[in-house]
C-alpha positions as CSV (number, residue, x, y, z in Angstrom):
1,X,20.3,-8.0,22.0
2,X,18.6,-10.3,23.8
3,X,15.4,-12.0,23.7
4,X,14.2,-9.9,26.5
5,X,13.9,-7.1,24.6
6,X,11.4,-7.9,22.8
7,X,9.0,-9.2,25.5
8,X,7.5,-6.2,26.5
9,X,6.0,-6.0,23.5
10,X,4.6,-8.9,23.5
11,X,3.3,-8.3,26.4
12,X,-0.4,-6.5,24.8
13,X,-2.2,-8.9,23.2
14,X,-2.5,-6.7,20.2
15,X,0.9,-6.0,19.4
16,X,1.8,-8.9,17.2
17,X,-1.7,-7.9,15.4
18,X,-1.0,-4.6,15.2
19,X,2.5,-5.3,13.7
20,X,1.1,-7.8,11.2
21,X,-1.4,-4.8,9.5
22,X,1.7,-2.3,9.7
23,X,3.7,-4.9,7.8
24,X,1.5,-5.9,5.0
25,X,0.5,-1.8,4.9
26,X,3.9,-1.2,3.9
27,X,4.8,-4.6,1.9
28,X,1.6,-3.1,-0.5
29,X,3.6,0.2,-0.8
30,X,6.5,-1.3,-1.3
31,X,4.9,-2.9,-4.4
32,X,4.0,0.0,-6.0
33,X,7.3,1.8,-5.9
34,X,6.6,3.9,-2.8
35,X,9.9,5.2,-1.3
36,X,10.1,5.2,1.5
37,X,7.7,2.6,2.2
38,X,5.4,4.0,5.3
39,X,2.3,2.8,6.6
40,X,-1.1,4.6,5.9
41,X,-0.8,5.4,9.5
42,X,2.7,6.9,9.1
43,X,1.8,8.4,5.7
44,X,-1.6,10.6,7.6
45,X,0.4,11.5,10.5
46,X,3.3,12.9,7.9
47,X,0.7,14.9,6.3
48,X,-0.5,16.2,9.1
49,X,2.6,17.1,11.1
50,X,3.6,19.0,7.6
51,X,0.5,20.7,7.4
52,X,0.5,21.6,11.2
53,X,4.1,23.1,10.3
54,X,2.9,25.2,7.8
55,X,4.9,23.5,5.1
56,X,1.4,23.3,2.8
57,X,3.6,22.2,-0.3
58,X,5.5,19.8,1.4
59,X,1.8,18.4,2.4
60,X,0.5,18.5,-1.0
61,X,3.4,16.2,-2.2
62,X,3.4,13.7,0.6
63,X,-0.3,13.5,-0.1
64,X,0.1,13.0,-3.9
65,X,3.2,10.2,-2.5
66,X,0.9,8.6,-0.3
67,X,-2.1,8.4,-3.1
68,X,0.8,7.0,-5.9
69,X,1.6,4.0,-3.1
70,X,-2.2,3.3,-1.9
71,X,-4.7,3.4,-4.6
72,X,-7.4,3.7,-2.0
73,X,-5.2,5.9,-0.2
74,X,-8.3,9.1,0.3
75,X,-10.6,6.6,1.3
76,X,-8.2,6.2,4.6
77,X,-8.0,9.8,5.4
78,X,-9.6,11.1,8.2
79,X,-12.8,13.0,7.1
80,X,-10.8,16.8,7.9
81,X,-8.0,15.3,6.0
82,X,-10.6,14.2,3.3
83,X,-12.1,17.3,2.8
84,X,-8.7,19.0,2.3
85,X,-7.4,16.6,-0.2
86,X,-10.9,16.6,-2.1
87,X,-9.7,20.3,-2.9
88,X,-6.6,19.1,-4.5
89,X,-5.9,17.4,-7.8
90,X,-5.2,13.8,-8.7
């Protein structure tokens, strides 16, 4: 691979930001234990996508999977997801 591949990229000024706050988001996870280590980002969108599916159980363990590798992990839920996982157990 060349360097070139990587340029574009670079190319918004955000990116290497952006790519910072994903890596320390999953370096946290992977300090707890979280397998596989996903960003909070990664780990809402999962549980959305699941729920979206119909696949509520699946989305009631990724939820309790994404609480076990963020301690703060409902406080980062969007309010709709909030209110759902309010109604669930910790």
């Amino acid at each position: 691979p060349s360097a070139h591949a990587a340029a574009p990229a670079l190319q918004d000024g955000n990116a290497p930001a952006a790519a910072g706050r994903q890596e320390a988001e999953a370096s946290s996870a992977r300090a707890v234990g979280a397998a596989p280590a996903l960003t909070r980002t990664a780990w809402i969108a999962r549980i959305r996508a699941l729920r979206a599916e119909g696949r509520e159980p699946a989305a009631i363990r990724a939820l309790e999977q994404f609480r076990h590798a963020f301690g703060d992990a409902d406080a980062h839920l969007p309010a709709d997801l909030r209110e759902w996982a309010k109604k669930l157990r910790r």
